[in-house]
Each structure stands twice: as structure tokens, then as C-alpha cells.
N, CA, C and O atoms as a Maestro MAE file, in Angstrom:
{
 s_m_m2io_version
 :::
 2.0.0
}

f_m_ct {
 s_m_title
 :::
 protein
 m_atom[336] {
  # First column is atom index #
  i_m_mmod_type
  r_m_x_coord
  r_m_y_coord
  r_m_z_coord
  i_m_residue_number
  s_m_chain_name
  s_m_pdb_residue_name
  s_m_pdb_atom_name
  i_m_atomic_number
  :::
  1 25 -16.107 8.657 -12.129 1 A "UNK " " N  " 7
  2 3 -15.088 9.423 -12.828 1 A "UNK " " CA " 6
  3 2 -13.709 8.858 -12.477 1 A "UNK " " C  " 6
  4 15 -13.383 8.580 -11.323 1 A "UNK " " O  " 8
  5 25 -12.805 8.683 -13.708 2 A "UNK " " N  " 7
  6 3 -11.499 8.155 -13.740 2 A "UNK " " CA " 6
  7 2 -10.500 9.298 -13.016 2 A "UNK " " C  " 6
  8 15 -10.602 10.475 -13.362 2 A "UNK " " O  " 8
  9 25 -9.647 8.937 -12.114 3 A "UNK " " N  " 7
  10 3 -8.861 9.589 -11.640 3 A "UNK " " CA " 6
  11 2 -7.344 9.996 -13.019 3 A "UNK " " C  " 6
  12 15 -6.882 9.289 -13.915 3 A "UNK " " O  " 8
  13 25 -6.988 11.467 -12.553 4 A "UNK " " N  " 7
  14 3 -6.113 11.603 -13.852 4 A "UNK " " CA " 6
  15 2 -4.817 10.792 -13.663 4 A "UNK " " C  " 6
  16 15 -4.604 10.049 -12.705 4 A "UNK " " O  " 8
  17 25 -4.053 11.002 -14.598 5 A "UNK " " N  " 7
  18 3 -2.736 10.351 -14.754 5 A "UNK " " CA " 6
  19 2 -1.739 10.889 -13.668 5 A "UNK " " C  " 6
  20 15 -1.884 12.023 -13.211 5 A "UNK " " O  " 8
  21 25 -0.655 10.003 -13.233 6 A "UNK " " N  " 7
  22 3 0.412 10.549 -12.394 6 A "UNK " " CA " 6
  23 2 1.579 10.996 -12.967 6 A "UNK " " C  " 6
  24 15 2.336 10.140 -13.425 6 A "UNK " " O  " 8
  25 25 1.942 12.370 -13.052 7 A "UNK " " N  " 7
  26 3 3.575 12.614 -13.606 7 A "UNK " " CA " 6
  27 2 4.564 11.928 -12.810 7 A "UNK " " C  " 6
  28 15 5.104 12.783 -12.107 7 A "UNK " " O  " 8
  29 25 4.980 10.967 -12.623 8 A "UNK " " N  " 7
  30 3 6.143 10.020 -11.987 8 A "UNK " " CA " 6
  31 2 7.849 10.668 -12.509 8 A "UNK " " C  " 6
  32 15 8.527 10.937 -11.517 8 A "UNK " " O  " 8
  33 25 8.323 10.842 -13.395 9 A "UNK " " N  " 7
  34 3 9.482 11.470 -14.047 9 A "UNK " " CA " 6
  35 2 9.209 12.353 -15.184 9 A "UNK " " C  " 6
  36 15 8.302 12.285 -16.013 9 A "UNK " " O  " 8
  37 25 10.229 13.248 -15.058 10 A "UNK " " N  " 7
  38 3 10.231 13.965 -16.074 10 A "UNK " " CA " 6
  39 2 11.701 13.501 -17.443 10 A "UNK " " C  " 6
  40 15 12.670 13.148 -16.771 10 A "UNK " " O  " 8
  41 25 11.979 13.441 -18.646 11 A "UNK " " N  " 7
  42 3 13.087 12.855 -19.253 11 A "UNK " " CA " 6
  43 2 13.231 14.412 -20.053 11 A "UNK " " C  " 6
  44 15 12.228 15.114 -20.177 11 A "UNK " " O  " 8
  45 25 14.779 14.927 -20.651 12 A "UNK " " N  " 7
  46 3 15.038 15.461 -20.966 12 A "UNK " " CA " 6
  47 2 15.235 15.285 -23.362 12 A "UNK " " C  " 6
  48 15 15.707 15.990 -24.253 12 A "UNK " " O  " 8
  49 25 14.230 13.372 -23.235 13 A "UNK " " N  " 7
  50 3 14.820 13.576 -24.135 13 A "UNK " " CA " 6
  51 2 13.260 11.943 -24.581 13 A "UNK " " C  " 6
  52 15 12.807 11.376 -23.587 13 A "UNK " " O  " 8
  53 25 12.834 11.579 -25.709 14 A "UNK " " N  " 7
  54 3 12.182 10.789 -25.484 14 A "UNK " " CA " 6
  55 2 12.763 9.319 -25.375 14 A "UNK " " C  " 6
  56 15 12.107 8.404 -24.878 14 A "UNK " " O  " 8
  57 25 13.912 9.177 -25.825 15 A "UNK " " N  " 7
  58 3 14.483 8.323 -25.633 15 A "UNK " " CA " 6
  59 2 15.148 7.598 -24.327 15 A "UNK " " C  " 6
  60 15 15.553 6.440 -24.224 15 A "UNK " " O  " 8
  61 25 15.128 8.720 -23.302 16 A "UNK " " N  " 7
  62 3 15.247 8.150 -21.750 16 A "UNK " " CA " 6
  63 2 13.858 7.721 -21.663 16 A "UNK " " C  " 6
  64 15 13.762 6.506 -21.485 16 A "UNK " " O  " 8
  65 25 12.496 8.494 -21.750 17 A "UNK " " N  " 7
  66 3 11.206 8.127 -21.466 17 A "UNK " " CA " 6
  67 2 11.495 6.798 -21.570 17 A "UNK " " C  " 6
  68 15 11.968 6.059 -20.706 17 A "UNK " " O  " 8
  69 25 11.156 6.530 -22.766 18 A "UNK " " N  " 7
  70 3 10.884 5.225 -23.487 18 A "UNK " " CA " 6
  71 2 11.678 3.935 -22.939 18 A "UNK " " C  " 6
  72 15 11.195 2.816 -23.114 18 A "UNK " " O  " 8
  73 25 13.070 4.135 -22.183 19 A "UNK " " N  " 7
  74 3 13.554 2.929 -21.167 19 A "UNK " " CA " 6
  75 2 12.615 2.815 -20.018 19 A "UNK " " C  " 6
  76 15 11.970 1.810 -19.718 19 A "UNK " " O  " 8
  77 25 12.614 4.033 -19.376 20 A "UNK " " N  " 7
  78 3 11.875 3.925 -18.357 20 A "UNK " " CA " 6
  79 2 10.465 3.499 -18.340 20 A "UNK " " C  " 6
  80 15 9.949 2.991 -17.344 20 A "UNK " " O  " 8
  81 25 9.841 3.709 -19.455 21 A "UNK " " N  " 7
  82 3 8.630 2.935 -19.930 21 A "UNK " " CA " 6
  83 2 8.689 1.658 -19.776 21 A "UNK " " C  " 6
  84 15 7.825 0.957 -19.250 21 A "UNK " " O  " 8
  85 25 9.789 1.286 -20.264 22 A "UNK " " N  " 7
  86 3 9.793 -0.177 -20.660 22 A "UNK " " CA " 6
  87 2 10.268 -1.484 -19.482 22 A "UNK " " C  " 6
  88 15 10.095 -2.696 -19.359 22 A "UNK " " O  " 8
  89 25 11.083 -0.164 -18.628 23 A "UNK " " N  " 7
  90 3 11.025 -0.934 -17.379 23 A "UNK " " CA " 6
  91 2 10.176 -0.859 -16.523 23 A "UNK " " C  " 6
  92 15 10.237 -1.710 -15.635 23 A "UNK " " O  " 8
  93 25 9.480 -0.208 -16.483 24 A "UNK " " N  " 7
  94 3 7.811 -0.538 -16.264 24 A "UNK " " CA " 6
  95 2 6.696 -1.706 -17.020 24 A "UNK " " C  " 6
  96 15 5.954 -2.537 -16.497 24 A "UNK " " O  " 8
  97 25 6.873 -1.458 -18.051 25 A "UNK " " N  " 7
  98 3 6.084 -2.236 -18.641 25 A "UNK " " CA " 6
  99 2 6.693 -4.216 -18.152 25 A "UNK " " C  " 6
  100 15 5.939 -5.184 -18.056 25 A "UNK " " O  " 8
  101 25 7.870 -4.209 -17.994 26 A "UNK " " N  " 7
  102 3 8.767 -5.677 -17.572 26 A "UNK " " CA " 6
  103 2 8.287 -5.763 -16.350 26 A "UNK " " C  " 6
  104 15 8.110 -6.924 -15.982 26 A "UNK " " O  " 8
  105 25 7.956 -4.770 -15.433 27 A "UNK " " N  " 7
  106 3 7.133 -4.883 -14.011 27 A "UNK " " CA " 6
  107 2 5.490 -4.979 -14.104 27 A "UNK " " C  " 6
  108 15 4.868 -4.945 -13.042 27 A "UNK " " O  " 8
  109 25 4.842 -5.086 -15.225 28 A "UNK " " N  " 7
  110 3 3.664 -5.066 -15.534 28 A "UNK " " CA " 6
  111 2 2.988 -3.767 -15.118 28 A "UNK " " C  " 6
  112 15 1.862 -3.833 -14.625 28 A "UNK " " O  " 8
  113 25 3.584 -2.601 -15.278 29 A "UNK " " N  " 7
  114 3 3.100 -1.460 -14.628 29 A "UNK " " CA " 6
  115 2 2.698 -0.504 -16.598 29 A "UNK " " C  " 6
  116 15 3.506 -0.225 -17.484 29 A "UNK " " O  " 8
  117 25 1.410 -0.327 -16.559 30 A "UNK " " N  " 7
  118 3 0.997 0.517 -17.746 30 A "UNK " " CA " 6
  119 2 1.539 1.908 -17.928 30 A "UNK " " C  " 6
  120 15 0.869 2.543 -17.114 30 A "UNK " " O  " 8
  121 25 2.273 2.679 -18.455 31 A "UNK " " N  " 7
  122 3 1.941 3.941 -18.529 31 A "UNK " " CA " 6
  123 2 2.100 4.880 -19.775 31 A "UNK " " C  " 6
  124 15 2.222 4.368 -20.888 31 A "UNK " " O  " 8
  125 25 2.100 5.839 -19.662 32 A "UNK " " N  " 7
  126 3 2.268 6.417 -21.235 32 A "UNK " " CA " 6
  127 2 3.278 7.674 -21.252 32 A "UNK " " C  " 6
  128 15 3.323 8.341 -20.218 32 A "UNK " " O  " 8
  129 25 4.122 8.070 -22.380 33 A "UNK " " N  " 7
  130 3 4.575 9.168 -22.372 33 A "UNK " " CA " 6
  131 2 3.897 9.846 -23.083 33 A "UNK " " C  " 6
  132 15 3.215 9.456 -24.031 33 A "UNK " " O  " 8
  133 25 4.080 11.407 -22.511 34 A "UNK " " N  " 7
  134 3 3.429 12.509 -22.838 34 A "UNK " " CA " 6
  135 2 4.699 14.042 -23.601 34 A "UNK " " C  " 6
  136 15 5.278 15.039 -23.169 34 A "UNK " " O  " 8
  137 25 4.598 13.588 -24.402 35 A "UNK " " N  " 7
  138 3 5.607 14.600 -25.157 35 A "UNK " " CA " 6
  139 2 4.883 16.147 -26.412 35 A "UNK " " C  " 6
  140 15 3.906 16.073 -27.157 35 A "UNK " " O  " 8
  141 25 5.821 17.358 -26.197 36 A "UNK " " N  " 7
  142 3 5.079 17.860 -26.718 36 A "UNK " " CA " 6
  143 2 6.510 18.580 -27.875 36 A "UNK " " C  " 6
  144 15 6.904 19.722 -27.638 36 A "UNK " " O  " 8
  145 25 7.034 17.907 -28.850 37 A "UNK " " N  " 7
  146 3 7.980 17.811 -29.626 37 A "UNK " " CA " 6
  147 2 7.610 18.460 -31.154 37 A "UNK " " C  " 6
  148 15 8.567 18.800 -31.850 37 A "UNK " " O  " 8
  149 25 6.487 18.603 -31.584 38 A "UNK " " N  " 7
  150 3 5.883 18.800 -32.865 38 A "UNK " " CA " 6
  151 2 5.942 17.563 -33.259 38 A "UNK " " C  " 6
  152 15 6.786 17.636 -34.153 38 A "UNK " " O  " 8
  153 25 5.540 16.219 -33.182 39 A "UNK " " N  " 7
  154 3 6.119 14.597 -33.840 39 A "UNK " " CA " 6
  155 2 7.072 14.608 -33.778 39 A "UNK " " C  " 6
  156 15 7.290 14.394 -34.971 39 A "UNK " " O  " 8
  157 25 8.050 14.687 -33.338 40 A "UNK " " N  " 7
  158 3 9.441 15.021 -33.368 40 A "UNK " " CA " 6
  159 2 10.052 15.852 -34.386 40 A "UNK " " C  " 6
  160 15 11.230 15.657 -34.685 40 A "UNK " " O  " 8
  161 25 9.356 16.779 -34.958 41 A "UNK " " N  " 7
  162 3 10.053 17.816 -36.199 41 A "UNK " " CA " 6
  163 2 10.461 18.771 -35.618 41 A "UNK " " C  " 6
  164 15 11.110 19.585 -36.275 41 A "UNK " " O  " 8
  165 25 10.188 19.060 -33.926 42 A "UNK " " N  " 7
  166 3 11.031 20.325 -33.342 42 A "UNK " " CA " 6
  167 2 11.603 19.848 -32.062 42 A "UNK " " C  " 6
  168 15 11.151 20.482 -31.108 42 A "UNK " " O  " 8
  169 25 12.547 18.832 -31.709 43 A "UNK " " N  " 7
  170 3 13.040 18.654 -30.677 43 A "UNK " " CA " 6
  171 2 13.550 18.992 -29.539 43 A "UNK " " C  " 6
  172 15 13.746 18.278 -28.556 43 A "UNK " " O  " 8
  173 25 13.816 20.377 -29.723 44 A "UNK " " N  " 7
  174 3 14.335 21.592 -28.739 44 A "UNK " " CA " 6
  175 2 13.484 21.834 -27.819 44 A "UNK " " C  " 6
  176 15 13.978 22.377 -26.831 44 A "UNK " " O  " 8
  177 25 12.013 21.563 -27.764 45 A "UNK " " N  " 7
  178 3 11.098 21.836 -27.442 45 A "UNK " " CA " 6
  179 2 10.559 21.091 -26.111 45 A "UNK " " C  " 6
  180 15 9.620 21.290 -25.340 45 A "UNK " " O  " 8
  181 25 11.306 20.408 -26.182 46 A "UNK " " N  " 7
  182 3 11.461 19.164 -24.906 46 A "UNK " " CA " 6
  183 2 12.658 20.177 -24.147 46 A "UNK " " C  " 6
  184 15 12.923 19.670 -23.057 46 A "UNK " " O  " 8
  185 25 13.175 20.991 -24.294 47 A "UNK " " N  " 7
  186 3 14.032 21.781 -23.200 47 A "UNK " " CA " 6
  187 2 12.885 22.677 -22.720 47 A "UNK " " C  " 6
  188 15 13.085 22.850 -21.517 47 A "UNK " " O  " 8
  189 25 11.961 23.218 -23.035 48 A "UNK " " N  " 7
  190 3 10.428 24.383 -23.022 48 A "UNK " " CA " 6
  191 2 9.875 23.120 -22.213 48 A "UNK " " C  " 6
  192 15 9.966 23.110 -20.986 48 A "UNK " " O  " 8
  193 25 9.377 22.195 -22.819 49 A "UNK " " N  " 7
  194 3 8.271 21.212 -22.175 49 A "UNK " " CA " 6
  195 2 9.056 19.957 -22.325 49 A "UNK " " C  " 6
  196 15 9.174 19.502 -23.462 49 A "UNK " " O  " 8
  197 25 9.666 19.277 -21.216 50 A "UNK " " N  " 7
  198 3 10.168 18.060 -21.075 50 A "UNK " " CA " 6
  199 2 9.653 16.923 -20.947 50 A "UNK " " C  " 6
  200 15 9.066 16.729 -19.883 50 A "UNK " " O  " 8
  201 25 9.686 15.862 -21.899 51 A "UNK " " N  " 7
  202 3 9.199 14.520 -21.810 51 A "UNK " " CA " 6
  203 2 8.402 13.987 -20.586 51 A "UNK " " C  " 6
  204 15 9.139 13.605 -19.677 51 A "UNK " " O  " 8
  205 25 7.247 13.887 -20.382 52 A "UNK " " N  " 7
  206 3 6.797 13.207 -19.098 52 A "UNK " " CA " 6
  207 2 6.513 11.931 -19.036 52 A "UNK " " C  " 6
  208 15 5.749 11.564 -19.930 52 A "UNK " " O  " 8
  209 25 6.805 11.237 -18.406 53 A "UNK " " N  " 7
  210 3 6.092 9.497 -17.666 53 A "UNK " " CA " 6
  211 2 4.766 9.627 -16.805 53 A "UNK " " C  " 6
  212 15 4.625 10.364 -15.829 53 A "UNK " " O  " 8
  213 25 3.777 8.730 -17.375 54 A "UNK " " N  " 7
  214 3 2.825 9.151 -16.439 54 A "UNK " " CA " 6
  215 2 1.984 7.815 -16.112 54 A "UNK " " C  " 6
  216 15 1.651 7.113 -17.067 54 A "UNK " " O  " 8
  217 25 1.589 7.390 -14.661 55 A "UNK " " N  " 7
  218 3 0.836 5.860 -14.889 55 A "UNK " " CA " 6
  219 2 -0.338 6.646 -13.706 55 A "UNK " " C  " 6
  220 15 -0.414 7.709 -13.090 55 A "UNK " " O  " 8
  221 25 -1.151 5.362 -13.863 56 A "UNK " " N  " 7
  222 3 -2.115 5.312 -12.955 56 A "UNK " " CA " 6
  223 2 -1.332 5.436 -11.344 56 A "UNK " " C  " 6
  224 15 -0.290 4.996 -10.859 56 A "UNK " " O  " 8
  225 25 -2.653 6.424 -10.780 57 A "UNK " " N  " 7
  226 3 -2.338 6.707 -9.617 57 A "UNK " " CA " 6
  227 2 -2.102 5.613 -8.608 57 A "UNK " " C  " 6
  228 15 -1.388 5.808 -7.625 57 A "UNK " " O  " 8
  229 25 -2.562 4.729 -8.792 58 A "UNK " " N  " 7
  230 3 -2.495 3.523 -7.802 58 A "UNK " " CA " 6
  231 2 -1.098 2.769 -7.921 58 A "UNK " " C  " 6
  232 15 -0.493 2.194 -7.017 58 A "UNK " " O  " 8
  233 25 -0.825 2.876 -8.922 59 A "UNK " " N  " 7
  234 3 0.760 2.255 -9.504 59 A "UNK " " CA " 6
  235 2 2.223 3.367 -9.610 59 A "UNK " " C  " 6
  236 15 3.267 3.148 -10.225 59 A "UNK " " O  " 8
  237 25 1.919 4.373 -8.929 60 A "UNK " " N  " 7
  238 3 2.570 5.477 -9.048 60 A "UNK " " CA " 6
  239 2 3.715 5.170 -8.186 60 A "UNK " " C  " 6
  240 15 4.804 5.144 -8.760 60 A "UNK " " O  " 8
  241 25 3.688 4.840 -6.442 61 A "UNK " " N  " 7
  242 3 4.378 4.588 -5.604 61 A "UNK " " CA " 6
  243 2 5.374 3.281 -6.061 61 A "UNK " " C  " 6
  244 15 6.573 3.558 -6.024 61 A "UNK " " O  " 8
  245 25 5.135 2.299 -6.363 62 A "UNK " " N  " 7
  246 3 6.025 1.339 -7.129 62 A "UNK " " CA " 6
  247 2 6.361 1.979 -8.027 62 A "UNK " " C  " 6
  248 15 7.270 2.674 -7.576 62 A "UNK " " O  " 8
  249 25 6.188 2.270 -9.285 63 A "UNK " " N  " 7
  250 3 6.915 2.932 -10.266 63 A "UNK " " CA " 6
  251 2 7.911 3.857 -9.996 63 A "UNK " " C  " 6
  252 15 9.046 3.783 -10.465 63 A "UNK " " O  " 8
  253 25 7.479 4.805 -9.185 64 A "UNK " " N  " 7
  254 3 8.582 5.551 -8.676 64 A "UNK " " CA " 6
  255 2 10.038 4.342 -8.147 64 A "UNK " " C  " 6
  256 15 11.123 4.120 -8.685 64 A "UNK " " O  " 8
  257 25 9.412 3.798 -6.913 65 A "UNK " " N  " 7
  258 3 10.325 2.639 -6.757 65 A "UNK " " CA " 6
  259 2 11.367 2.087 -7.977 65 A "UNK " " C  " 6
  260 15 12.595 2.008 -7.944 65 A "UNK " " O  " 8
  261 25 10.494 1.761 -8.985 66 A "UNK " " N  " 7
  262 3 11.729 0.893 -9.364 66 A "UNK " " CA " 6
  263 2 12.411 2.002 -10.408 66 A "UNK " " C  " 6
  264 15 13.546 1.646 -10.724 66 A "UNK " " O  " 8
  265 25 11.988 3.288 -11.034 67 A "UNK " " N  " 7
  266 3 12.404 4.474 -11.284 67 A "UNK " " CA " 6
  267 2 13.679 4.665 -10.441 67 A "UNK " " C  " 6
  268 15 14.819 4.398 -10.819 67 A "UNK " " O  " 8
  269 25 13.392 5.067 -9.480 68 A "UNK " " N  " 7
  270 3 14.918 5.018 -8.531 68 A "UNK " " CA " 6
  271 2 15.843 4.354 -8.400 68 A "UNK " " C  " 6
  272 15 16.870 4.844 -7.931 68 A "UNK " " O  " 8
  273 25 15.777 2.923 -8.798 69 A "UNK " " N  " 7
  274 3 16.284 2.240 -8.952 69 A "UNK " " CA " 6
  275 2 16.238 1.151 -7.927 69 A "UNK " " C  " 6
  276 15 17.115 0.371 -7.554 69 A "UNK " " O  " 8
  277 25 14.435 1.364 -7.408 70 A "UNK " " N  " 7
  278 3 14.443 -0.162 -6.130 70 A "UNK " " CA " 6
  279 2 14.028 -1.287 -6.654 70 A "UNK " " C  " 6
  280 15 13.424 -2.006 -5.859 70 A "UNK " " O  " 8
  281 25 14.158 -1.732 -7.842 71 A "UNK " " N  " 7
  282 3 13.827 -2.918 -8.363 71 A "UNK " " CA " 6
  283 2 14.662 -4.500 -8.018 71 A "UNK " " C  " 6
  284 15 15.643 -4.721 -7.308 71 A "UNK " " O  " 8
  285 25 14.086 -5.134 -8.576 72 A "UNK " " N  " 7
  286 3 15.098 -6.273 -8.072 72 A "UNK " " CA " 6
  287 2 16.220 -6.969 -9.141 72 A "UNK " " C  " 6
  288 15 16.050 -7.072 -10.356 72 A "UNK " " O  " 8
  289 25 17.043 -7.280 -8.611 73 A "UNK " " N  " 7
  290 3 17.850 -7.472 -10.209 73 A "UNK " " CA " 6
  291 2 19.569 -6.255 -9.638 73 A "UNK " " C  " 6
  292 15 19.857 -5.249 -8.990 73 A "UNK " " O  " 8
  293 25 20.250 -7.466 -10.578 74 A "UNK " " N  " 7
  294 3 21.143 -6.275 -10.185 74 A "UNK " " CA " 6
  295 2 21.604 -4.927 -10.561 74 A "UNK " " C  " 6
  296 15 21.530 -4.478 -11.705 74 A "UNK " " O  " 8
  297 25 21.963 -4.460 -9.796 75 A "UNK " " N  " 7
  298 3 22.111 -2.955 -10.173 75 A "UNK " " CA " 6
  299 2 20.499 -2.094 -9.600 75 A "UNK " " C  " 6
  300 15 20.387 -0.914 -9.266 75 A "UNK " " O  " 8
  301 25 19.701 -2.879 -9.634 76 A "UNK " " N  " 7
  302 3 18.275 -2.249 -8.768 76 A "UNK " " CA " 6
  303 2 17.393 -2.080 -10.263 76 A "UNK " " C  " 6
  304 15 16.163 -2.138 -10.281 76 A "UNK " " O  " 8
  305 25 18.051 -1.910 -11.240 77 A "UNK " " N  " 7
  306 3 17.447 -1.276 -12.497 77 A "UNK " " CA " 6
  307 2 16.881 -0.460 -12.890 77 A "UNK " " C  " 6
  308 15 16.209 -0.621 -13.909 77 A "UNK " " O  " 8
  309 25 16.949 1.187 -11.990 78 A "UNK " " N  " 7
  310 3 16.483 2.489 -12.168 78 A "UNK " " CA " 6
  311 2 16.830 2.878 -13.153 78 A "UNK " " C  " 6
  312 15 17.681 2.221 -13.752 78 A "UNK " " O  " 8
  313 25 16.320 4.102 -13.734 79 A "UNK " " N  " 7
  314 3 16.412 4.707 -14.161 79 A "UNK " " CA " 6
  315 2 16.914 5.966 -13.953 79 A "UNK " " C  " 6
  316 15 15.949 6.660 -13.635 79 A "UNK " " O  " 8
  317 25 17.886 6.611 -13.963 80 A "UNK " " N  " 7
  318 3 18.601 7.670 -13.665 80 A "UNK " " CA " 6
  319 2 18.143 8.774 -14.229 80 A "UNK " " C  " 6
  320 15 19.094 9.180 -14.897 80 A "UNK " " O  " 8
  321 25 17.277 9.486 -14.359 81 A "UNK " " N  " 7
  322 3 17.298 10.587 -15.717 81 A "UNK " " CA " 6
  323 2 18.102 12.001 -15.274 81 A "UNK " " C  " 6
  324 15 17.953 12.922 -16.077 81 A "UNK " " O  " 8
  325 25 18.997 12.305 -14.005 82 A "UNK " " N  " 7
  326 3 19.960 13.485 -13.594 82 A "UNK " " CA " 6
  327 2 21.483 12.904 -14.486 82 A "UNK " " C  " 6
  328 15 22.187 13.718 -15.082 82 A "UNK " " O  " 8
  329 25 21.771 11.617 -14.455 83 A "UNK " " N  " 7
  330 3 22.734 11.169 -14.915 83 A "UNK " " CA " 6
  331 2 23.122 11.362 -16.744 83 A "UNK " " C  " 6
  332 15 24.183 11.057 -17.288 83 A "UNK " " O  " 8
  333 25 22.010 11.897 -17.327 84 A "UNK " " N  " 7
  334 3 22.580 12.360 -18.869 84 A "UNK " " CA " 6
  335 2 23.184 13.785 -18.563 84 A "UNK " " C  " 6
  336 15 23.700 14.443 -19.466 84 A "UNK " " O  " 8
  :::
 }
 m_bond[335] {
  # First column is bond index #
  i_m_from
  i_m_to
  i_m_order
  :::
  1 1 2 1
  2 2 3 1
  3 3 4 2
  4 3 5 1
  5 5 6 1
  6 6 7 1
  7 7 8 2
  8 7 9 1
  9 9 10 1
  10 10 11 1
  11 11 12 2
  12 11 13 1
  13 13 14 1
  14 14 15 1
  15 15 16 2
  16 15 17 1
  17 17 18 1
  18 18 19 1
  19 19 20 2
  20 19 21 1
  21 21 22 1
  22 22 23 1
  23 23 24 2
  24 23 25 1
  25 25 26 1
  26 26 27 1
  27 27 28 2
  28 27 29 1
  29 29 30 1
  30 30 31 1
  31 31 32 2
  32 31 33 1
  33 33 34 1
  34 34 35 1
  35 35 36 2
  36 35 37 1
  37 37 38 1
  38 38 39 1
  39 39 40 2
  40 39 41 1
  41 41 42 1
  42 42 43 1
  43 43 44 2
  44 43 45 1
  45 45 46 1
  46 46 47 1
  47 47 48 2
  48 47 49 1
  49 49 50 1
  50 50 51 1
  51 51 52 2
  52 51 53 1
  53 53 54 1
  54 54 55 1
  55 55 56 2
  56 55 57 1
  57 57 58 1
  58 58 59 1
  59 59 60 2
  60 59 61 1
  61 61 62 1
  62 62 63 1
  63 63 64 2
  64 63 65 1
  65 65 66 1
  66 66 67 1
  67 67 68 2
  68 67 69 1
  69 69 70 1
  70 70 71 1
  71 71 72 2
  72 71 73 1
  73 73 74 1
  74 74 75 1
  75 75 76 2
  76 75 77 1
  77 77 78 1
  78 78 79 1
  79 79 80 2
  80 79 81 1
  81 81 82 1
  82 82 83 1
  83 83 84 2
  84 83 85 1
  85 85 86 1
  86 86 87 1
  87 87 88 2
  88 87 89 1
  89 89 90 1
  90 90 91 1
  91 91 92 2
  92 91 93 1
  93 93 94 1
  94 94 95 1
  95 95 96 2
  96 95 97 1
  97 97 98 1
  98 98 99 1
  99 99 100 2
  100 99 101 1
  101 101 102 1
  102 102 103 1
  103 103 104 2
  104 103 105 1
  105 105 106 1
  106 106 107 1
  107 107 108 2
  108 107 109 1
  109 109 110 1
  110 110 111 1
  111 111 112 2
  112 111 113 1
  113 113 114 1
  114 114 115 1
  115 115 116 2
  116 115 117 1
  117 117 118 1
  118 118 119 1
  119 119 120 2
  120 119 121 1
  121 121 122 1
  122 122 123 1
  123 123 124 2
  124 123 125 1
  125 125 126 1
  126 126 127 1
  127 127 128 2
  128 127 129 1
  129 129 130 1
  130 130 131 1
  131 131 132 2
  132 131 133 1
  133 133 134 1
  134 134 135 1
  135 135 136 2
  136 135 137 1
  137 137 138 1
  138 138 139 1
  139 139 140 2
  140 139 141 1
  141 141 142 1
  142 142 143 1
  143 143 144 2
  144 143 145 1
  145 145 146 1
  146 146 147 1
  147 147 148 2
  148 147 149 1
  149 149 150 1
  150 150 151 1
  151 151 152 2
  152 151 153 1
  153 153 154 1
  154 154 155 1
  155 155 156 2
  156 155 157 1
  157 157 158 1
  158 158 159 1
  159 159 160 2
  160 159 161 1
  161 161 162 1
  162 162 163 1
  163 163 164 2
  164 163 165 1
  165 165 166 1
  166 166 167 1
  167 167 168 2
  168 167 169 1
  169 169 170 1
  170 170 171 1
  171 171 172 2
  172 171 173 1
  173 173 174 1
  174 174 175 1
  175 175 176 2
  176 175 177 1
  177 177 178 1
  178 178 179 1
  179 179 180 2
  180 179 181 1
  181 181 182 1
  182 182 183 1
  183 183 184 2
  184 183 185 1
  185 185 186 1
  186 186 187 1
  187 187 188 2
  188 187 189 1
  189 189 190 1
  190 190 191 1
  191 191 192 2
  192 191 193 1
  193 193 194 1
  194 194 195 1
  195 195 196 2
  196 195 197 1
  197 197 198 1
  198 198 199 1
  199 199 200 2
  200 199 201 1
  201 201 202 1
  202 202 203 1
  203 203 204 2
  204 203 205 1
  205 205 206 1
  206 206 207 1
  207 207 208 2
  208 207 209 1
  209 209 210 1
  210 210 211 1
  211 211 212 2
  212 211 213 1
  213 213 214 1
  214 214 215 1
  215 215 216 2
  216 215 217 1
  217 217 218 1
  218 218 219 1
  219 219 220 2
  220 219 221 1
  221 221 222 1
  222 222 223 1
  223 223 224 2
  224 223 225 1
  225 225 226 1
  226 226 227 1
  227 227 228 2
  228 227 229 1
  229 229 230 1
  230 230 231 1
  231 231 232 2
  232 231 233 1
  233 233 234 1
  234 234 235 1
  235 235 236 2
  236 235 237 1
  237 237 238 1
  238 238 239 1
  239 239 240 2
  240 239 241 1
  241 241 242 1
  242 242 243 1
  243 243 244 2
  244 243 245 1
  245 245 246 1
  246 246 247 1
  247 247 248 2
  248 247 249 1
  249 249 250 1
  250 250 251 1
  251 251 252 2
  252 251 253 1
  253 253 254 1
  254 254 255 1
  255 255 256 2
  256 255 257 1
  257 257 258 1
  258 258 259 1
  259 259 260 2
  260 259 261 1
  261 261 262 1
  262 262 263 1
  263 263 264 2
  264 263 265 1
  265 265 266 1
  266 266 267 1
  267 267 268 2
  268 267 269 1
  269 269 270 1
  270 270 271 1
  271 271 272 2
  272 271 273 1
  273 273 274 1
  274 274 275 1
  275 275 276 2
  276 275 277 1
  277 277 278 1
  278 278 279 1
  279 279 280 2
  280 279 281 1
  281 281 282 1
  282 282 283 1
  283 283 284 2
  284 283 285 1
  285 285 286 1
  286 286 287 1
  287 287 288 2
  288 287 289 1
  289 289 290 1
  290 290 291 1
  291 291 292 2
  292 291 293 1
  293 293 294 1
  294 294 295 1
  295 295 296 2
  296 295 297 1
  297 297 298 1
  298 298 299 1
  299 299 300 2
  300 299 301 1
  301 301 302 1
  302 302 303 1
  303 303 304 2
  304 303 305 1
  305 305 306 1
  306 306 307 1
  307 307 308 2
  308 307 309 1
  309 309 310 1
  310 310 311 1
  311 311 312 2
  312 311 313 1
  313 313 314 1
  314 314 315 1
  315 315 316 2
  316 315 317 1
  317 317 318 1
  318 318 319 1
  319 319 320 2
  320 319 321 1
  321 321 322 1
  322 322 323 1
  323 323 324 2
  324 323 325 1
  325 325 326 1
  326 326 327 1
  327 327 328 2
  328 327 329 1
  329 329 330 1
  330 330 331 1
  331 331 332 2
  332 331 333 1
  333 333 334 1
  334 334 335 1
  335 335 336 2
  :::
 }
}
């Protein structure tokens, strides 16, 4: 049996998700967002249930990492999601 997914961040919006995805994905790290928006026809709804990031448990501790901004590169290349 597959171990479940890790909630790593929460985003207030899917469009933070989706950086932070992607700076994952540039670290070769898989994960998926989990949004519960109506397809996006009710957006408010992400203030009720907020955008989640979620990867494999084994890749969770790095992700967080470079989430925070411990990546390499300048500026660290986190992701901020308190800063909107």
C-alpha cells in the first residue's frame, strides 16, 4: 500500500500554488495541487478551503526546503505564500 500525499503549503490563491509547483518541478520534485474552487467558477471558496501543495512523503523535507526559500540560486528561490 502507497503511502498518502504530503500537505507541504497551503496558497491562498491557485496561482501562488502553481509557482511553487513549478519550483519544484525545476528541482525534479513531483507534486500536485489540490484545489476545491468549483473549476474555478467559485473562487471565494479557496478562502473556506485553501489551495494545497502536496508531494510524496519522501520528498516532503526538501520541498519544504526550497518552499522556504533554501534553494540554491539567488535569493534562495522560496516561495513566500504569508507575503501576498
Amino acid at each position: 500500500m502507497t503511502e498518502p500525499l504530503r500537505i507541504v503549503r497551503t496558497f491562498p490563491n491557485d496561482v501562488e500554488a502553481e509557482l511553487a509547483r513549478a519550483v519544484l518541478a525545476a528541482h525534479g520534485i513531483e507534486s500536485v495541487i489540490i484545489s476545491d474552487s468549483a473549476a474555478g467558477m467559485l473562487p471565494w471558496l479557496n478562502t473556506l478551503h485553501p489551495v494545497r501543495l502536496a508531494v510524496h512523503p519522501e520528498d516532503a523535507a526538501v520541498a519544504e526546503q526550497l518552499l522556504d526559500g533554501g534553494g540554491d540560486g539567488p535569493g534562495g528561490g522560496g516561495i513566500d505564500a504569508s507575503a501576498a
